[in-house]
N, C-alpha and C positions, 0 to 999 in steps of 0.2 A: 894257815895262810898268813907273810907277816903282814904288817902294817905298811912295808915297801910296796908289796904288790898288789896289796890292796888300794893304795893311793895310786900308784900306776895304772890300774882297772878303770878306776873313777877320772882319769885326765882323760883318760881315750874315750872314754863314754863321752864326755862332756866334749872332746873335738868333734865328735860326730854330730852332737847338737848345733854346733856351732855353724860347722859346714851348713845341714840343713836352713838350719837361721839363714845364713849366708845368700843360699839358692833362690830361697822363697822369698826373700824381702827386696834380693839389689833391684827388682822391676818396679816396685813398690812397697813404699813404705808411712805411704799417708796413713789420715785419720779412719777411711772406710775402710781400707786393710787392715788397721789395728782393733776398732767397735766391732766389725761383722766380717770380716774376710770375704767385700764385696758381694755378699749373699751369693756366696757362687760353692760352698762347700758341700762335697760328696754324702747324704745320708747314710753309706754305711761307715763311712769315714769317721763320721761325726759318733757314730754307734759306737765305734770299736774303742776308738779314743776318750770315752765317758768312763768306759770301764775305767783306766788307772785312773782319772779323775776322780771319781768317786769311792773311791777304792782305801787309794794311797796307804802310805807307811803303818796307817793305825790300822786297817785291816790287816794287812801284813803282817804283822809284830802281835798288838796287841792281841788283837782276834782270838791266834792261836794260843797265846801265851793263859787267856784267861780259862781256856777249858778246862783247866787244872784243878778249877776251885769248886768242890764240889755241887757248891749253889748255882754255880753257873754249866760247866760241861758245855752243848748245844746248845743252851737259850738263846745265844744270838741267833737265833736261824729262824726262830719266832718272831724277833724282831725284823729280820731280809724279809719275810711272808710278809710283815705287815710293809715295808718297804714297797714291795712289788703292787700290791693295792695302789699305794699313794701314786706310784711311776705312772700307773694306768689314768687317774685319775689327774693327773699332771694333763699327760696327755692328750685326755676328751674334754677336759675345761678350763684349764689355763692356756694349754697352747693356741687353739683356735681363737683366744680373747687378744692373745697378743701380736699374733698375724692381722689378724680384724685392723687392729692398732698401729701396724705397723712399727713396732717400739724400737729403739734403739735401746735403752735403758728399761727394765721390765716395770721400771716404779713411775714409769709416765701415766700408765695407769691411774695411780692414786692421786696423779696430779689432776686429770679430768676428771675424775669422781669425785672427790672430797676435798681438794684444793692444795696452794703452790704450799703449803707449812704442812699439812699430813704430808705433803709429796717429800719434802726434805727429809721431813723425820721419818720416813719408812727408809731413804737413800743412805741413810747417815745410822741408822739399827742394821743395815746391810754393812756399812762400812767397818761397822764395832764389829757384828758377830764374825765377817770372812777373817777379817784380821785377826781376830783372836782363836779362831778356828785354825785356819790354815799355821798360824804360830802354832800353835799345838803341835800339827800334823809333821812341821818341819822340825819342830822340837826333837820330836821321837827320833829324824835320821839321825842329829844332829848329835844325840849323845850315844849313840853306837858308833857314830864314826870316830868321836871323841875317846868312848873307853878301848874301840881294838885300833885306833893309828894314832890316832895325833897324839894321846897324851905319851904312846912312847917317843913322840919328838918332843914332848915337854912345851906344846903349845896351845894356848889357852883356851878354853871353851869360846869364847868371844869373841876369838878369832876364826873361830872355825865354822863361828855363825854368819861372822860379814863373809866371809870366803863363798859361802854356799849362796849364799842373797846376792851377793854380786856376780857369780857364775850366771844365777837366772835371772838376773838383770840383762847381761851382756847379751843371753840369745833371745828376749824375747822384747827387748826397747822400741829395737825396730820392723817387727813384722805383727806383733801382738799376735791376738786371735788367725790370723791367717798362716802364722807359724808355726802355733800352739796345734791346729787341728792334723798339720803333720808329725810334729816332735811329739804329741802323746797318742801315735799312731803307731810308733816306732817302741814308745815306751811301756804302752799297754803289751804290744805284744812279747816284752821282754818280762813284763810281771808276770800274764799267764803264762808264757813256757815257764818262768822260776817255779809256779806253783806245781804243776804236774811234775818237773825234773826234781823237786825237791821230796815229792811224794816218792817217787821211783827211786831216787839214791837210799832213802829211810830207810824203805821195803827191802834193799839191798842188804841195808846195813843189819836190818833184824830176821834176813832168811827167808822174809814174805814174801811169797804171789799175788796177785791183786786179789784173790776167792781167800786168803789168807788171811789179809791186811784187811778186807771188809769186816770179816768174821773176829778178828781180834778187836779193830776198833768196835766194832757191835758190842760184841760180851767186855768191853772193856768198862770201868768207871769213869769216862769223858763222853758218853755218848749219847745221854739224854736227852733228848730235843726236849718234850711237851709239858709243861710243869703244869698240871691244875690243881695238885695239893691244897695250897695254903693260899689265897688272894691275897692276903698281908703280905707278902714278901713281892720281891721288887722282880722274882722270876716269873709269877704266875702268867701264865699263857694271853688274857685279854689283854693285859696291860703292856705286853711287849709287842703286840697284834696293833693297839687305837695309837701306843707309841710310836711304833713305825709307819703308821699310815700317817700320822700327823707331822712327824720330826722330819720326814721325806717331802710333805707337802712345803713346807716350811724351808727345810736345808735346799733342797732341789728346784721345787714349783719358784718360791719366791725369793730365790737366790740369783742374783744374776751371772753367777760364774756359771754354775750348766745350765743357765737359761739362754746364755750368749749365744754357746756354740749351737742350741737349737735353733738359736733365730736365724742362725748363718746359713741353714740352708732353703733351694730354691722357694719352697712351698711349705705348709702347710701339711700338705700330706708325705710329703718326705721328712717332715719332722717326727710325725706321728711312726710314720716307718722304723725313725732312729729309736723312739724312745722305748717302741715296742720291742727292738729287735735285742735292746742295751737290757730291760728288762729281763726276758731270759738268761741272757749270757751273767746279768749280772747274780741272779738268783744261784745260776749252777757252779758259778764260780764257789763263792762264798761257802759252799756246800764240801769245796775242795781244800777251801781256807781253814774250816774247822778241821775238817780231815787231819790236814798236815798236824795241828795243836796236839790230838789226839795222839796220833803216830811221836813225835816230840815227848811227850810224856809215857808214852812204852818203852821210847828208846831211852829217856834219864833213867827209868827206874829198873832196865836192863843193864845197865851201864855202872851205874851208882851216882846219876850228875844231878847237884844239888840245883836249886834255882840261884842263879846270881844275886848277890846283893848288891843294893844301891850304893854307890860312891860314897852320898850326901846322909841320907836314912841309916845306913847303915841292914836296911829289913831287905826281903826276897822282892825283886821285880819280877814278875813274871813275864814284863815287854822284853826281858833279857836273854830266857831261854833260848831263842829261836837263832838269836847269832851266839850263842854261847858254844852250842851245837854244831851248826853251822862255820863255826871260821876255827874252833878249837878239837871237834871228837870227830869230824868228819874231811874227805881227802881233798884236795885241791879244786879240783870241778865244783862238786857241789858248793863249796864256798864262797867260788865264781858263780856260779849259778844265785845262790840267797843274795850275793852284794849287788847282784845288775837286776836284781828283782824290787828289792829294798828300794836303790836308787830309785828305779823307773815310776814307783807307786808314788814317795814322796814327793819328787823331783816332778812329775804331771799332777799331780794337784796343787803344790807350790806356785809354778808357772803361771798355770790357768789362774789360780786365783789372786795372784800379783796382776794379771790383765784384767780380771774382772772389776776388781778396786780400781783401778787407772781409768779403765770406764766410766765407771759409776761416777766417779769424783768431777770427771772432765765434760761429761754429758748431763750429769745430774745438776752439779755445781757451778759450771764451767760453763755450760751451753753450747757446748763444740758445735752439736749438731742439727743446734738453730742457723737457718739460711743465711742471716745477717753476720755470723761467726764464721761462716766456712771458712771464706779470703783471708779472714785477720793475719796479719804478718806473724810468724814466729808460735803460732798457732802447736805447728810438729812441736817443737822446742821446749811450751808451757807443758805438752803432753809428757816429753819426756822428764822432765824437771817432777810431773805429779808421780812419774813410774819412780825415782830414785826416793823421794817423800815416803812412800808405802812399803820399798823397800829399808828403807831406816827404821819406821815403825814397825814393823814385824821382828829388826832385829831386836828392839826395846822391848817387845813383847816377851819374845823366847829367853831372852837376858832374866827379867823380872821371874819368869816362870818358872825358869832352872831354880830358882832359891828359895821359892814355897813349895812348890809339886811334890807330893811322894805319894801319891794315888797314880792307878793306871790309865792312860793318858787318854784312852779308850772311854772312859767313866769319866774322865773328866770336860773333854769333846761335848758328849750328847748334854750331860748338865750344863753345864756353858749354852749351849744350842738352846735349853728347854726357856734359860732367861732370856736369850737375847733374838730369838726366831718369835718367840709366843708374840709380841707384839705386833710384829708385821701378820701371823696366823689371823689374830683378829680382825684385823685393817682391813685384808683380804677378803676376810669372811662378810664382813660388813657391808664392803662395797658390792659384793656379788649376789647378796640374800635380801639387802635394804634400800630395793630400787627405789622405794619412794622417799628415801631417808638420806640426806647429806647429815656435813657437819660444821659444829664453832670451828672451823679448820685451827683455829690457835690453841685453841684451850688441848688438842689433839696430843700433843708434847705431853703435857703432865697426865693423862692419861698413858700414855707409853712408858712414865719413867715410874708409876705408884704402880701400873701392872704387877711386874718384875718384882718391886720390894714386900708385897703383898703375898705374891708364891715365895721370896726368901724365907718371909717371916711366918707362910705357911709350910715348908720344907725343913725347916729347921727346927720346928716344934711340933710335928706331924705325930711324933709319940705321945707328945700330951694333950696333942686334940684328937688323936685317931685310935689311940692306945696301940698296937702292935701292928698296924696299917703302914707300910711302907712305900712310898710314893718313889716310882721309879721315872723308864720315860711318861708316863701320862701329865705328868708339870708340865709341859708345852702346851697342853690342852687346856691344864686348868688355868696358863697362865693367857692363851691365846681365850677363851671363856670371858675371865677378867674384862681384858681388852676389851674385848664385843661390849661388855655390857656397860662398862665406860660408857663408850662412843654413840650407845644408845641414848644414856642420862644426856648426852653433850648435842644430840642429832637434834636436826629440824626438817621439817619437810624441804624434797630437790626440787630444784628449776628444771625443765626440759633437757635443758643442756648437761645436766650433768645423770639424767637416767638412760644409761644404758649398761 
């Protein structure tokens, strides 16, 4: 495929965004359209359209690219199991607390329990980790798109990053969340057909039937889910299990990007429908993701195709196999197929989480949607001014990143997550378990910020206090732990007003 028609692919996708944008916004384009999309969105809407949110480019790419290594094969899939825990769990006691609340921002919360300085600095640990997360997440499109088009136009990464940040600036300014529940409706379901079309072109391309391809990938060396060997090591089975139950409650429960579009619908019990329904879908997906990794690596080592090296490192990426295959050893379709798959993952998690940030800032910080702020003149105007702010900052983000990074973006995602979620884990945990107990709400900040440096400086010399004990996801727990027990040394008995 060249890099002609593959830029050509990606203008067309992106006019059909736009149209969309277009449709859904010229009726309205205020503040309630952009926070919650009028609380008027479709439960399965909201279901279907989680998947590519949650999903996005790292699952994509990375996912499949790590089955390769023999420590790993399926252990993510121990991690989705513990995932699907925390989804349910999300579900039966966060969601019910925030309807209760009626929140517009999911951290108003912390603002009636523990007060207006915990309530900032949980908004503002949301604002660090989405930014730096979802930088990641666009990272990844960002240097495929780089190494198969742009660099054969000889143009620079950094232009390829404002290109892409301003694309989903343009369709999501003005309809936000109300636009986003259709555009990653359209885009989810372009990532799942990529996934299956891509499995079927594979099977093609290596002579498989599907009783074929199950039994190859089985007997194959990628296929191992269940590690209980060795605890020390960062695969064993509980640790991928308390990591996903936790890193989910934390990414998801106390993240306002998929917290938004929950709140966006009618009720309560149409939320609980959505997250039920997104939980399956999202378990058997994933299940399909590995798949493909597996298949990717039958077909290199049928072929003779080495893993690509990095530009910068010079070493094997294995985020790279999957378009290396895809746009170079395989025919025109399928190429189309992995490019509007890639796109649709990153490109709905990017989106959504550029509105989620614009939210949090403007509601959190801002007070948009305090009574006395509704009217204020110019009100639309400050909101779009904070969307263009977040998106500069993400492109500073991915800039700085490209020039340290040479780990898989995937490992480096959840570690990021484990420092900057564990804090808000605690908060949460606190407010929910220590009804009789508030807090110094000031003293709250240095607690959040010696958390973190605590687990660094327990992660980074875990060999010489643990001896061959490898600390994987479970660091959000012992960093969310931390926190807790902070805020306990800091707590004082609550007023009425603030136990519930």
């Amino acid at each position: 495929m060249t890099p002609f028609a593959i830029l050509s692919l990606i203008i067309v996708y992106f006019g059909i965004l736009f149209f969309i944008s277009h449709v859904v916004s010229k009726k309205d384009s205020g503040n309630d359209a952009f926070f919650k999309a009028n609380k008027n969105s479709k439960w399965h809407l909201v279901a279907f359209g989680m998947i590519g949110t949650a999903l996005s480019g790292v699952t994509f790419i990375s996912v499949p690219g790590e089955v390769g290594n023999p420590d790993l094969q399926f252990k993510y899939f121990q991690f989705v199991l513990g995932n699907a825990i925390g989804f349910i769990i999300i579900a039966k006691v966060l969601l019910p607390l925030y309807y209760r609340m009626n929140l517009t921002s999911i951290y108003g919360y912390i603002e009636q329990r523990l007060g207006i300085v915990s309530y900032k600095t949980a908004a503002t640990i949301f604002l660090i980790s989405r930014t730096i997360g979802s930088s990641f997440r666009l990272y990844l499109v960002v240097i495929v798109l780089q190494r198969y088009v742009f660099d054969y136009y000889k143009i620079p990464f950094a232009f390829t990053v404002m290109v892409s940040l301003l694309l989903i600036f343009a369709y999501t300014y003005r309809g936000g969340l109300k636009t986003i529940i259709i555009t990653d409706t359209l885009q989810t379901f372009f990532l799942v057909s990529s996934v299956f079309l891509t499995i079927f072109f594979i099977c093609r391309s290596l002579d498989f039937n599907v009783f074929t391809a199950f039994e190859e990938v089985k007997n194959s060396n990628y296929s191992k889910i269940f590690f209980f060997d060795d605890y020390n090591k960062g695969n064993y089975f509980w640790k991928q299990i308390l990591g996903g139950i936790f890193v989910t409650i934390a990414m998801v429960g106390l993240d306002q990007d998929l917290m938004q579009k929950n709140l966006s619908c009618k009720n309560i019990g149409e939320a609980q429908k959505n997250m039920f329904t997104f939980t399956g879908i999202f378990v058997i997906i994933n299940i399909f993701f590995l798949s493909v990794g597996a298949l990717l690596y039958l077909y290199a080592e049928k072929n003779g195709i080495a893993v690509p090296n990095d530009l910068i490192t010079g070493k094997p990426r294995t985020d790279l196999l999957f378009p290396e295959i895809a746009f170079h050893h395989l025919s025109i379709v399928p190429a189309v197929v992995f490019l509007l798959g890639l796109t649709a993952a990153t490109f709905a998690t990017t989106d959504s989480a550029l509105t989620a940030l614009t939210t949090s800032f403007c509601v959190d910080f801002l007070g948009m949607d305090k009574t006395e702020n509704l009217n204020k003149p110019n009100i639309v105007r400050t909101r779009h001014l904070v969307h263009i702010g977040f998106s500069f900052l993400m492109f500073l983000v991915i800039i700085v990143f490209n020039s340290l990074n040479d780990k898989s973006v995937v490992t480096m995602i959840f570690k990021v997550a484990s420092y900057t979620y564990g804090p808000l884990l605690g908060l949460y945990t606190f407010g929910l378990f220590m009804k009789t107990k508030t807090v110094h709400d000031k003293l709250v900040p240095f607690i959040c910020v010696i958390s973190p440096l605590i687990c660094f400086f327990i992660s980074t010399n875990s060999s010489l206090l643990f001896g061959d004990y490898v600390i994987d996801n479970e660091l959000i727990i012992i960093n969310g732990l931390i926190t807790f027990i902070g805020l306990l040394l800091i707590s004082k008995p609550a007023t009425k007003e603030t136990r519930f």
